[in-house]
N, C-alpha and C positions, 0 to 999 in steps of 0.2 A: 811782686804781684804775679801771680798766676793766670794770667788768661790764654782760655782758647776758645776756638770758635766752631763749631757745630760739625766744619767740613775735617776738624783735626782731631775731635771726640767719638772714639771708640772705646770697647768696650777694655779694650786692654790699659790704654791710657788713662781711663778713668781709675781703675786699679790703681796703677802706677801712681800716678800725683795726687789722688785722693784720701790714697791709704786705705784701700779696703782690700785686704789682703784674707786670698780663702784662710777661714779655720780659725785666723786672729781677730779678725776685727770685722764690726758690724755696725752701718751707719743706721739708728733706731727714729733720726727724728732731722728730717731738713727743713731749714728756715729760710726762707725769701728775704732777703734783703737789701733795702733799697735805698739805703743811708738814712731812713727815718724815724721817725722816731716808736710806731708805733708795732715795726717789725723789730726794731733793737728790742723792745719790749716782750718780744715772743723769745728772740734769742738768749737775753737774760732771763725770763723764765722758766724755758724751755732746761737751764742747767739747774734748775730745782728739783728737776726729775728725772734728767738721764747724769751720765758722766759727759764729760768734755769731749773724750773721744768717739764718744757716739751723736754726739750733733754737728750737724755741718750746715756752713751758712752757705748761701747761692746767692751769688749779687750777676744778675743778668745786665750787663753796663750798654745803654743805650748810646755811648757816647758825648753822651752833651749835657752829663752832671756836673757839678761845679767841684772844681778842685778842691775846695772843702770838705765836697762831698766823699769824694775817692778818696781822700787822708782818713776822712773817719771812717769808713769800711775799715781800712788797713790797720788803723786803729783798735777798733771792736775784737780784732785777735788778741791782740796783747792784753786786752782791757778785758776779756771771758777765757781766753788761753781755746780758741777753738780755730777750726781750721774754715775758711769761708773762700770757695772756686768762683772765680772770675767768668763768669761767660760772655762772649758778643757775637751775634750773627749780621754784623752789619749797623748802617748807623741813622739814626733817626732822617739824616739829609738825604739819606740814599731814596730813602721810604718815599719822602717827600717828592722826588725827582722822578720817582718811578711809577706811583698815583698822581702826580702832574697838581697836586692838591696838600692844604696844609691839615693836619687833624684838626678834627672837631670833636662836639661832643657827640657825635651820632657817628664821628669815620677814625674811630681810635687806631687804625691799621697801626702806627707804632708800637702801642701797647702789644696790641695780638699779636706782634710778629717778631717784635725786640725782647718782650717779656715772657707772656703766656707760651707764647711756641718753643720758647728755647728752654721754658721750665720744663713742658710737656715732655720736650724730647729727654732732658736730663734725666728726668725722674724716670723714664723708660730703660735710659740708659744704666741706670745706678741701681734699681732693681733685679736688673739681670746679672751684673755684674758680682752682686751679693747674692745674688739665688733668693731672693724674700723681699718684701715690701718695709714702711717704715711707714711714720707720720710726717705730712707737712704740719707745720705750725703756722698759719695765716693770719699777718696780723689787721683783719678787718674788725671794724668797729663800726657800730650800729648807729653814735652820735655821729659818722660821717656826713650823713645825708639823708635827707626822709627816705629817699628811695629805697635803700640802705636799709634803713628800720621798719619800712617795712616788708621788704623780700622776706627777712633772713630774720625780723623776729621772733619766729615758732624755733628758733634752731639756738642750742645750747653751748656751754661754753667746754665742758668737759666730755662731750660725746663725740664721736667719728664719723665722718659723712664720707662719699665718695664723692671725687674730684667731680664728677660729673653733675650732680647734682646740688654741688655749691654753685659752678658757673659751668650754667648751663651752655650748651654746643661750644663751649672752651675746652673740654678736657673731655678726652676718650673713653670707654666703660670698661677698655681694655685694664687701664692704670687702676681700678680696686680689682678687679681677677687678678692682679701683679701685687698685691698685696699693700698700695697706696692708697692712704687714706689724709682724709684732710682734719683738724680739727683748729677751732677757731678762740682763742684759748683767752683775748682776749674783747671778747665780742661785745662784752655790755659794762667796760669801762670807760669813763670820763675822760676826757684830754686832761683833768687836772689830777686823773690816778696817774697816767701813762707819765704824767713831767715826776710825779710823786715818787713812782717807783723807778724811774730813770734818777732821779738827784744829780743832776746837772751832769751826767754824762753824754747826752743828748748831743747833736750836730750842732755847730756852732752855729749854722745859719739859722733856728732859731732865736738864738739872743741877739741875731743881728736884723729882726724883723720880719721873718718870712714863717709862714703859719703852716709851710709844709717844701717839702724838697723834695729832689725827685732829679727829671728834666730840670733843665737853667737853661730860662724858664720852661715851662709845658706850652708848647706850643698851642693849646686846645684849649688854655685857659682863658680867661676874659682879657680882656686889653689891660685894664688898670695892674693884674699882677703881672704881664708881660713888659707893662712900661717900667714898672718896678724893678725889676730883674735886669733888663737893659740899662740901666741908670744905676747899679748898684755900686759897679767897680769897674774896672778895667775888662774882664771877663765878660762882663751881662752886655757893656759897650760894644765890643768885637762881633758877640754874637748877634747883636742889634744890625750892625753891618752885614754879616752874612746871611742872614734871614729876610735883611731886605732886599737884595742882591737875587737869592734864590728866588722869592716871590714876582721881582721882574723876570724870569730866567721860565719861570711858571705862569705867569701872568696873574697871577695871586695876590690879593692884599691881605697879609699877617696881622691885621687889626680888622675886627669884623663888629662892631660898634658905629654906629654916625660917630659918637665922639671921639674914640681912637683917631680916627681916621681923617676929622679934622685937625687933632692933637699931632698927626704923624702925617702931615701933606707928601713928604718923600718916601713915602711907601706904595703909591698905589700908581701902581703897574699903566700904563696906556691901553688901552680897551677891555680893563679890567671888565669879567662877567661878575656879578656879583651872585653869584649861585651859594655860597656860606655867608652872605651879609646879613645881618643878626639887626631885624629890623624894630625889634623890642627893647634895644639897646642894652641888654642883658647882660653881664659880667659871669662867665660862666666858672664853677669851678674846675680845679686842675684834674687831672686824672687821676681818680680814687687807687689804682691798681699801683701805679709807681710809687706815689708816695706812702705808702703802706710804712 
């Protein structure tokens, strides 16, 4: 496995382990990939219309995926013959310890800073390295969320936008003058195309109950799929310890629900403020960006 980390990525290196070599070789088309299923989906694809050696996957590893999850990335090469760069600037706990705060759905700081920013930089970096720009392949989908469908329903599945103006004050205006452009290839298919045109090559934690992957678990999602995940195996269990451990460490309760948080009495911190307690009892969902 290939990782490196933002402070070790330049533009020579990039060269070097990427394979983009002047004069031979030209990456046309990178794909985000987050072990899920709906970015496998762009990457298989995605080789519908370029060659093998002109697509490269990006999996920006926040750390705290399920070993599942990191097999099947590793995976996805063998199983497309494509080359897909490991990045991590850091790990979802650091995030945590260093905003004093767990994400929510209004403080995604993980996302922006594990994901978004380390794609942003990549794709700056991978650009120049090649002297030309290429296409992201993003695999958003418009059944995600109302919210979802309605941003982004005037926007089509075969046309080019610039990063900028798919996610807004996330990406620079610099990156389409770089000759980065975003296209959204699978924007107005069904969960029941994406499992159709996968045929059970798909992440195993699918079959094993979980309706998206990503984080294990998203910390920013509702309690009920954070109890879930904690109770899964050996893994979700461990993690359930160290998340409760961190949240006394922060004075933070990791369940923000009345119910959780009866359901989880040794979670909650002593003089806990409850400034993220979710008084609507609302289950919220995971982070649309990761689990792409």
């Amino acid at each position: 496995m290939l990782v490196q980390t933002l402070k070790d990525l330049d533009v020579e290196n990039l060269i070097k382990n990427v394979g983009v070599l002047e004069g031979t070789q030209h990456i046309k088309c990178v794909v985000p990939i987050s072990g899920g299923k709906d970015s496998q989906s762009c990457l298989k694809l995605a080789l519908q219309t370029y060659k093998p050696d002109e697509v490269l996957g990006l999996f920006c590893d926040t750390q705290y995926e399920h070993p599942l999850t990191y097999q099947h990335v590793e995976n996805m090469k063998d199983m497309y013959g494509v080359k897909i760069i490991h990045l991590n600037d850091g790990g979802v706990y650091e995030r945590i310890k260093e905003y004093g705060r767990f994400p929510s759905d209004i403080a995604r700081f993980c996302t922006d800073q594990l994901k978004i920013r380390t794609a942003k930089m990549f794709y700056n970096y991978l650009s120049q390295a090649q002297g030309g720009g290429f296409e992201v392949w993003y695999g958003m989908r418009l059944g995600e969320s109302h919210q979802r469908s309605e941003r982004y329903k005037d926007k089509n599945e075969k046309d080019l936008y610039e990063p900028h103006t798919i996610m807004i004050n996330k990406y620079p205006k610099y990156l389409a003058k770089q000759g980065v452009m975003f296209r959204l290839p699978i924007l107005k298919w069904e969960e029941d195309d994406v499992f159709e045109f996968l045929d059970g090559e798909e992440n195993e934690l699918y079959s094993r109950g979980f309706e998206r992957v990503g984080c294990f678990p998203c910390l920013a999602a509702g309690d009920k799929y954070k109890e879930k995940a904690f109770s899964f195996d050996e893994v979700g269990k461990q993690r359930r310890i160290e998340v409760i451990q961190l949240g006394k460490e922060i004075g933070k309760n990791i369940f923000t629900t009345k119910g959780g948080r009866m359901r989880n009495p040794d979670a909650d911190p002593e003089n806990t403020l409850d400034v993220d307690y979710n008084p609507n009892n609302e289950e919220l969902a995971p982070c649309f960006h990761c689990n792409i």
